[in-house]
C-alpha positions as CSV (number, residue, x, y, z in Angstrom):
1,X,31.4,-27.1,47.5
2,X,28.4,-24.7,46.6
3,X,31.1,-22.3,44.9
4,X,32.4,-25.3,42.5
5,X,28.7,-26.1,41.8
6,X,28.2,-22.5,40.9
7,X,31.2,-22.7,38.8
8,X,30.6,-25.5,37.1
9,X,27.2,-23.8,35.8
10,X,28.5,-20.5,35.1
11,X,31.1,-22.4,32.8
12,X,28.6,-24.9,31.2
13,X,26.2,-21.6,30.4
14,X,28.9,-19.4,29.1
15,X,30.1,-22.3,26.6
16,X,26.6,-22.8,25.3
17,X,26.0,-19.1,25.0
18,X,29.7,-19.1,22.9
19,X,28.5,-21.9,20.8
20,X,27.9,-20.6,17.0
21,X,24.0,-21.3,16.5
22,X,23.1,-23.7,13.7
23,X,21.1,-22.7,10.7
24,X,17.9,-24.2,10.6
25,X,17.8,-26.5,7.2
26,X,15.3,-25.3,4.9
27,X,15.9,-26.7,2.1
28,X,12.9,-29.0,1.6
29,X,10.5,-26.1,2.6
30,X,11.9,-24.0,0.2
31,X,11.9,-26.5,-2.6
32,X,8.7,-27.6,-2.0
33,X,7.3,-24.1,-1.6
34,X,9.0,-23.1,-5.3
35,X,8.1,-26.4,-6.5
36,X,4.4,-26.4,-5.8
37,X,1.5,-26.3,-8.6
38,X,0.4,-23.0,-7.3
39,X,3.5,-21.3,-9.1
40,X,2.9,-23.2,-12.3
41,X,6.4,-23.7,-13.5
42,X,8.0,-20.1,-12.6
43,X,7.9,-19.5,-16.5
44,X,9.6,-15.9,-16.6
45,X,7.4,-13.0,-16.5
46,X,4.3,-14.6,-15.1
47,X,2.6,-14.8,-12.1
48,X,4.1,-18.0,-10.8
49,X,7.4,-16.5,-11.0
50,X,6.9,-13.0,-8.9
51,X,5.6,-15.1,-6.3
52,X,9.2,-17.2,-6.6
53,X,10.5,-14.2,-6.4
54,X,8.9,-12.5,-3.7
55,X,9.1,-15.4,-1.5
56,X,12.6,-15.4,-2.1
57,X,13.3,-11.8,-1.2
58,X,11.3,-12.7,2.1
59,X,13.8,-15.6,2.9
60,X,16.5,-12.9,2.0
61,X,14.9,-10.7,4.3
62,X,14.2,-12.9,7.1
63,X,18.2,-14.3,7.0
64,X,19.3,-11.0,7.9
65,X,20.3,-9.6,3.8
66,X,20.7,-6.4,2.6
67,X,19.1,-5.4,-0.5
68,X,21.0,-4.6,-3.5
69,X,18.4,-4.8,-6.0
70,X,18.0,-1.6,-7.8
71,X,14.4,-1.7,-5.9
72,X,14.8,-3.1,-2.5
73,X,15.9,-6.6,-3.5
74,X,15.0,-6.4,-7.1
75,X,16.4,-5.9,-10.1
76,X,13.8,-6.4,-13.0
77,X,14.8,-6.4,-16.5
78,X,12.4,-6.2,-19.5
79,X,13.6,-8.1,-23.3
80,X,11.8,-8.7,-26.4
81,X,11.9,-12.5,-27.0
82,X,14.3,-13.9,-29.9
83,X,12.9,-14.5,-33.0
84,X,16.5,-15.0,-34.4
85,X,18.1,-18.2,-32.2
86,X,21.9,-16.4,-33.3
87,X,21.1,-13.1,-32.0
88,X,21.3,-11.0,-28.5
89,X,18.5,-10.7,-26.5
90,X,17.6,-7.3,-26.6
91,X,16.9,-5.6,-23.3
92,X,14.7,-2.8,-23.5
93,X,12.5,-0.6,-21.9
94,X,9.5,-0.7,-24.6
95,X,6.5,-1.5,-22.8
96,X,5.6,-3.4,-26.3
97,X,6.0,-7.0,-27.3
98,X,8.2,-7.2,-24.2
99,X,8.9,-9.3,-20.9
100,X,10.0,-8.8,-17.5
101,X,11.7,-10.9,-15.1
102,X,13.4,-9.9,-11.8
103,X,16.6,-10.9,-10.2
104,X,16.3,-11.0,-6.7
105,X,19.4,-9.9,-4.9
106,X,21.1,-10.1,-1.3
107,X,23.7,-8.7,0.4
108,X,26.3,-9.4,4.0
109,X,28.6,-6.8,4.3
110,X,31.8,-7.7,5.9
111,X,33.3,-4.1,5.2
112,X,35.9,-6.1,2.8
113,X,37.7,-4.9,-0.4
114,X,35.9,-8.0,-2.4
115,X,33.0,-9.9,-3.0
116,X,31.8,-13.5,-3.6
117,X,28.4,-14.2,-5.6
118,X,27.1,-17.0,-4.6
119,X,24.0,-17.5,-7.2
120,X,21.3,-19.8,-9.0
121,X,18.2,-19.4,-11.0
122,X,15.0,-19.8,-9.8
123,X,12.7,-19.7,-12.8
124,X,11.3,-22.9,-15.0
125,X,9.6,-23.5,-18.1
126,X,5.8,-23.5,-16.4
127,X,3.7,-25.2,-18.8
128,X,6.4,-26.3,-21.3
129,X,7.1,-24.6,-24.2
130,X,10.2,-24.4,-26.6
131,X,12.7,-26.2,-23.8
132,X,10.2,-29.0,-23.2
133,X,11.1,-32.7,-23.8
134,X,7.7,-33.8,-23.2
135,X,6.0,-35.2,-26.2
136,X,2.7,-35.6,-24.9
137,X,-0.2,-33.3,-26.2
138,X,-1.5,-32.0,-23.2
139,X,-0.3,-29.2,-21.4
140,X,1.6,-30.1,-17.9
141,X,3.3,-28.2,-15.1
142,X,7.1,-28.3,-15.2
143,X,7.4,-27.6,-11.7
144,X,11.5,-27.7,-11.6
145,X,12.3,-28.9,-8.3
146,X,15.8,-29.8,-9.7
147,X,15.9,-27.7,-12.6
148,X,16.4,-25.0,-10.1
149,X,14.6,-24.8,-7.0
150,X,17.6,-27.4,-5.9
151,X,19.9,-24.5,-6.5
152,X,18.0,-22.1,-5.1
153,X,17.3,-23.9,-1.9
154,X,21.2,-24.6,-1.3
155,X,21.9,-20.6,-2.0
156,X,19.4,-19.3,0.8
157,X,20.8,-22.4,3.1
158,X,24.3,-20.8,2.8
159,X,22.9,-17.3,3.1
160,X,21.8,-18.3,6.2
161,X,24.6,-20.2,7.6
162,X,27.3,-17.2,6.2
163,X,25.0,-14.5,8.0
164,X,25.0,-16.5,11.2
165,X,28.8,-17.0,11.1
166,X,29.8,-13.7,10.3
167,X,27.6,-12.0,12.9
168,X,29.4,-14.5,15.6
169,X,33.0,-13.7,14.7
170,X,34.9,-11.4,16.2
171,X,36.8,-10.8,12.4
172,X,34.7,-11.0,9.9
173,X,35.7,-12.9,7.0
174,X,37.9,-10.8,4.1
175,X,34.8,-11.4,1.3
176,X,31.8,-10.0,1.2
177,X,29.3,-11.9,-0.1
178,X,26.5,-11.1,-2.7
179,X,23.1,-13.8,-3.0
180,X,21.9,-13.9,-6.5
181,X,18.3,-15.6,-7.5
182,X,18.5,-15.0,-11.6
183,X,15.6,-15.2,-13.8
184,X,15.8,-15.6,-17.6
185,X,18.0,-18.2,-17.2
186,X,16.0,-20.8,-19.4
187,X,15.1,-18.3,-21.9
188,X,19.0,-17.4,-22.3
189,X,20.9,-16.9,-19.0
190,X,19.1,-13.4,-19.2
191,X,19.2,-12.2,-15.7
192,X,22.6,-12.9,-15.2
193,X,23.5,-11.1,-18.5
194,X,21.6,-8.7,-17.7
195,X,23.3,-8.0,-13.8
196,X,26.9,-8.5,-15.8
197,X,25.8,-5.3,-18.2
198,X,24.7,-3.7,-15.0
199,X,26.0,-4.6,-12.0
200,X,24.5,-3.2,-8.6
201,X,28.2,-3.4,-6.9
202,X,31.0,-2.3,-8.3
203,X,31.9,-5.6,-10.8
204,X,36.1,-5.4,-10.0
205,X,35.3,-6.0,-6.4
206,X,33.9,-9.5,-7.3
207,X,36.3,-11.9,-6.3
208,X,34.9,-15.0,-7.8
209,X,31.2,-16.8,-8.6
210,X,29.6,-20.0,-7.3
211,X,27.1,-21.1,-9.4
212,X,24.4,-24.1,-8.7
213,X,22.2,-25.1,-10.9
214,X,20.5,-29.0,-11.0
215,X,22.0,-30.1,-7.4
216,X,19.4,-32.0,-6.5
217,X,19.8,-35.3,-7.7
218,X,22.5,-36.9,-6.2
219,X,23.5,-40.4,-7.3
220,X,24.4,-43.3,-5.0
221,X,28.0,-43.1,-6.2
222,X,27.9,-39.5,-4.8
223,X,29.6,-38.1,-8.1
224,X,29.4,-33.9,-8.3
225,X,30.5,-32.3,-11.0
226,X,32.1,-29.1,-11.0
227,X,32.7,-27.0,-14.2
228,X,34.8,-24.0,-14.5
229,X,38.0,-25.6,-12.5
230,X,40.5,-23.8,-14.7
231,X,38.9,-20.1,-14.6
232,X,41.6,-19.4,-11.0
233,X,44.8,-21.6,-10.3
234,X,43.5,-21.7,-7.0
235,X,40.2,-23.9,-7.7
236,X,41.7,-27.6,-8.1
237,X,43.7,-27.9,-5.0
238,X,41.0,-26.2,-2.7
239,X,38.4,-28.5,-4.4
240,X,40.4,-31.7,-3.6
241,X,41.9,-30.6,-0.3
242,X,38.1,-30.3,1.1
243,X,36.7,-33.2,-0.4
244,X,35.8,-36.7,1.3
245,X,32.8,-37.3,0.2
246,X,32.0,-36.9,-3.8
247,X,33.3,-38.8,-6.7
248,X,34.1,-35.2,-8.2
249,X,34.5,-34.6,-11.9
250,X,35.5,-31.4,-13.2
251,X,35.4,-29.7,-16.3
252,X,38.3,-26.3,-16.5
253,X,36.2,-24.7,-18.9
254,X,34.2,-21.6,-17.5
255,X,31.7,-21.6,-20.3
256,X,28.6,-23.6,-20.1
257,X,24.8,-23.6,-20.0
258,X,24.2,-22.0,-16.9
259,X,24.6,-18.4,-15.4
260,X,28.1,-18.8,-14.4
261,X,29.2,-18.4,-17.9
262,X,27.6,-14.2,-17.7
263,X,30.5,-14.0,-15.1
264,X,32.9,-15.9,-17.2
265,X,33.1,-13.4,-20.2
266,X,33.9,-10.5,-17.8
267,X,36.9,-12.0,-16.4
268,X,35.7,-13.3,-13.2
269,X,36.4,-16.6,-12.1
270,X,33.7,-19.4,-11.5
271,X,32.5,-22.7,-10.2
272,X,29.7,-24.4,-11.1
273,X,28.4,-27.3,-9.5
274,X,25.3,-30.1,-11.0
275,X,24.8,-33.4,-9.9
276,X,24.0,-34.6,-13.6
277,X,20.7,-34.7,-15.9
278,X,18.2,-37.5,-15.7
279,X,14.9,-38.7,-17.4
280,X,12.6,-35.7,-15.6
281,X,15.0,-32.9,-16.4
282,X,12.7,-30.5,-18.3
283,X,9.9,-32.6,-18.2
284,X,6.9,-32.6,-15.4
285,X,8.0,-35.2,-13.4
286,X,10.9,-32.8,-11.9
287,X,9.2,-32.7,-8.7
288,X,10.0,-32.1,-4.9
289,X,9.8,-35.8,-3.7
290,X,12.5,-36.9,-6.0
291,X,15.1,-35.0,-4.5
292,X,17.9,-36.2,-2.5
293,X,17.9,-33.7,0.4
294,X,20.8,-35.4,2.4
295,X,23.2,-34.7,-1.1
296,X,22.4,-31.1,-1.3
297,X,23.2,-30.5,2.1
298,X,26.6,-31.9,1.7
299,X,27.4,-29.9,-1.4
300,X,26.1,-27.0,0.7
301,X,28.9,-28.2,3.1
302,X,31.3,-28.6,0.5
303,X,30.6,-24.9,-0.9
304,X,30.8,-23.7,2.9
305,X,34.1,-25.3,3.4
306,X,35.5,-24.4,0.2
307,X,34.6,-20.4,1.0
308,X,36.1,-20.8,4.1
309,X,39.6,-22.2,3.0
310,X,39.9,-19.5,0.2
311,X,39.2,-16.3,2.8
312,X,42.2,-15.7,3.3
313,X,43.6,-16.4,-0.1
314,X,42.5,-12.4,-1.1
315,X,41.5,-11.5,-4.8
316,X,42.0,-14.6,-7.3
317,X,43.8,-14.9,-9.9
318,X,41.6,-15.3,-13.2
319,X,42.5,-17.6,-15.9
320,X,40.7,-18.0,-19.8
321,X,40.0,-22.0,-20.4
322,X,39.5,-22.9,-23.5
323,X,35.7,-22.6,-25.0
324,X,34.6,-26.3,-25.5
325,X,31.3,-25.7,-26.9
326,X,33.5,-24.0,-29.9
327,X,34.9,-27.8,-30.5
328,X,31.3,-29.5,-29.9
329,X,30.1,-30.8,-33.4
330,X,27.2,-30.2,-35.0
331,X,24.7,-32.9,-35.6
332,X,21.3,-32.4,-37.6
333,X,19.8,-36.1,-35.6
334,X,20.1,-37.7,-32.2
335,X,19.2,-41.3,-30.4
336,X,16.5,-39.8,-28.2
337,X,18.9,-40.4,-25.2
338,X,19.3,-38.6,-21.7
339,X,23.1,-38.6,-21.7
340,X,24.9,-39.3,-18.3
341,X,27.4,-36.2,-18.0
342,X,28.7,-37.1,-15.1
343,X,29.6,-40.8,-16.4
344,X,33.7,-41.1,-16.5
345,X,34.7,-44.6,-17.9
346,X,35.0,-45.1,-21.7
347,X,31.9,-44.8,-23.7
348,X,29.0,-42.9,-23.7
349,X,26.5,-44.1,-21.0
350,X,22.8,-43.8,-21.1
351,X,21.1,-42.2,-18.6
352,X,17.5,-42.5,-20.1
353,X,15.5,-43.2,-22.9
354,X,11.8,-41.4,-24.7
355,X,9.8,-43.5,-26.5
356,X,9.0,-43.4,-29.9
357,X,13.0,-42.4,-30.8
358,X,15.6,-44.3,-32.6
359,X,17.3,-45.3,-29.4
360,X,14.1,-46.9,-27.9
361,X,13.0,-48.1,-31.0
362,X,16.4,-49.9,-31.7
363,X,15.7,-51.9,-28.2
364,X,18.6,-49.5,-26.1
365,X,18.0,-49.1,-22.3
366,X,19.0,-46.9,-19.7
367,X,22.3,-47.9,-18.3
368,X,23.9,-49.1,-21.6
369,X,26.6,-47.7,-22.6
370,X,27.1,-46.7,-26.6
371,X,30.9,-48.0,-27.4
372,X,30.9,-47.9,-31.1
373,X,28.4,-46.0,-33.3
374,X,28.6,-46.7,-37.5
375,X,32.4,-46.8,-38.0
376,X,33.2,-44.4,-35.3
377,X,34.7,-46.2,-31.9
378,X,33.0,-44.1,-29.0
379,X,35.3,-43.1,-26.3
380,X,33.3,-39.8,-24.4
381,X,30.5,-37.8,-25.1
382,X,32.7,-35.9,-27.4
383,X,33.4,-39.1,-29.5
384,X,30.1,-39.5,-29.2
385,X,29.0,-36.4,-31.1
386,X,31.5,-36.5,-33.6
387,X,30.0,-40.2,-34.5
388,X,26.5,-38.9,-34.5
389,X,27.3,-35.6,-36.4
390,X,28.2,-37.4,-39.7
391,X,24.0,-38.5,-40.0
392,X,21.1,-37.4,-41.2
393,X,17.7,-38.2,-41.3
394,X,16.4,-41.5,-42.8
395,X,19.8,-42.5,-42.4
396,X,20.5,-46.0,-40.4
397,X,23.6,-47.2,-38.8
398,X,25.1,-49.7,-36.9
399,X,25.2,-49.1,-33.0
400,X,27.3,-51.1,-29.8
401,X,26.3,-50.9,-26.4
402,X,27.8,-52.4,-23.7
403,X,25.2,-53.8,-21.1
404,X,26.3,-55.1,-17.8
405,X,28.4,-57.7,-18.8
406,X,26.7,-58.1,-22.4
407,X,28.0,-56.3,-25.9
408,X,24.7,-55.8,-27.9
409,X,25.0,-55.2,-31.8
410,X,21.8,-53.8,-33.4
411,X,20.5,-51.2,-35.8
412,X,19.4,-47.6,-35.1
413,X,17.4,-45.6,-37.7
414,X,17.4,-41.6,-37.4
């Protein structure tokens, strides 16, 4: 009887010790930590930001990374700021007129042919600036907690989980996998340009690029949207086969405002994920107790799992989508609205208002949704633009909304 008793023990202990250990979840430290007031907005090139960014390369160190910075886990780059809004950044090693940021850059090595970047941006806008949409005349701290220390967060939770795995397995997965923390990114997706012009692996080897940036704000309809679908024949089917729990909409197109686009335009395929814009996004109310914690760790499961089917699937196929933002109109006024991106029923559906603009003037609310706008019938936010893009200042026009139930007909003046 003693012997099965011992058994029984020996067996119970050998299946914990097999168990794969869970990653702590420190996503809410880390957010809060990149959030706080004390960094004052990770503006690039200050203060605030090498602290980001040293903090960062201490997670990176802590999870077990290797560096692949060009110094330890860095990789500074120094620009002279556009004067000319149409022109390249120029990056440059003149010690005049010039700034320097720092990507911060980890590393597992799995010994495989290929490599996945998983990436986001860690630095803000710190007390404003050109990018702000506050209107107020005093200088604020736009601490960013969505706008990206949501991205950031979810990058350094999978770091950890992906270094925990692979050092557990007895075969190591077929990818190995390079952590990316880009500054520059508000000034101009810099960093990531930057790394694309000068890579610290060998760029062929890069299988593919997840990119998240604004994944912290999760609706209650739990929609996720996912942009550069169409850059591999492979992304749709993996996205849907792993998903039960988003309302997903995707975009094909690999170009967009964020740093997957850098990877984009050297032929490397990409997905981007953002759980939509909302009335604190670039403003100083983005802080770290508005986040919804429990969504980002489901995308972070949905990245995980989405990794984990394509392992075996070896170097992607890439694919050129077609460039929207060469389509997108050009418009010389706008309502003064927060747009909801993620919004997927006909019109164009308001995800906040500013005051003193023509929308909030004209009486619109967040939550209607713009249906017709002068003679133009409004469809999607490309309708939408095409509508607005015939205006110009001083001019008024007749605008729809569509309001719960209600259809509203009044008057907007740009």
């Amino acid at each position: 009887m003693k012997n099965w008793i011992f058994l029984l023990v020996l067996a119970a202990f050998l299946s914990c010790e097999n168990k794969p250990e869970i990653a702590k979840n420190r996503m809410k430290e880390d957010v809060t930590f990149l959030a706080d007031d004390k960094l004052e907005g990770r503006q690039t090139g200050t203060k605030g930001e090498i602290a980001a960014a040293k903090f960062i390369a201490k997670r990176f160190k802590n999870i077990g990374l290797q560096p692949k910075g060009t110094d330890n886990f860095f990789q500074s780059f120094s620009f002279k700021p556009k004067t000319d809004p149409h022109k390249e950044v120029q990056f440059t090693t003149n010690a005049d007129s010039t700034i320097t940021g720092n990507n911060v850059i980890g590393f597992i090595n799995n010994k495989a042919k290929t490599t996945i970047v998983i990436g986001a941006h860690y630095d803000h806008l710190g007390y404003g600036g050109e990018g702000s949409l506050y209107r107020e005349k005093d200088k604020a701290i736009h601490n960013g907690a969505d706008d990206n220390a949501s991205g950031v967060a979810v990058m350094l939770n999978l770091a950890s989980r992906l270094k925990i795995k692979n050092d557990q397995a007895k075969i190591k997965d077929n990818n190995n996998y390079l952590f990316m923390a880009f500054s520059g990114e508000e000034m101009g997706l810099l960093g990531s340009n930057y790394f694309s012009k000068n890579p610290t692996i060998d760029a062929k080897s890069i299988n593919y690029m997840i990119n998240m940036d604004m994944v912290g704000r999760m609706k209650a309809d739990s929609t996720l949207a996912v942009y550069g679908t169409g850059t591999s024949p492979m992304f749709k089917q993996t996205l849907k086969s792993n998903n039960d729990k988003f309302k997903l909409i995707e975009n094909e197109s690999g170009v967009g405002p964020s740093d997957h686009t850098s990877f984009y335009l050297i032929d490397i395929p990409v997905l981007h994920l953002f759980t939509g814009q909302h009335e604190d996004y670039h403003k100083p109310g983005d802080d770290s107790e508005k986040l919804n914690y429990e969504g980002m760790n489901l995308i972070s499961n949905y990245i995980f799992n989405i990794i984990s089917d394509l392992d075996d699937n070896g170097k992607l196929a890439f694919r050129k989508t077609k460039n929207e933002s060469d389509e997108t109109p050009r418009f010389k006024v706008g309502l003064g609205v927060v747009p909801d991106y993620l919004f997927d029923g006909k019109g164009m559906r308001i995800d906040g208002t500013r005051e003193d603009t023509p929308a909030y003037n004209a009486g619109i609310q967040k939550g209607d949704i713009v249906v017709k706008l002068g003679d133009s019938t409004v469809t999607d936010m490309m309708s939408y633009m095409r509508a607005l893009s015939v205006f110009e200042e001083g001019d008024e026009a007749e605008i729809t909304v569509k309001r719960k139930a209600d259809i509203i007909e009044t008057k907007v003046k740009f």
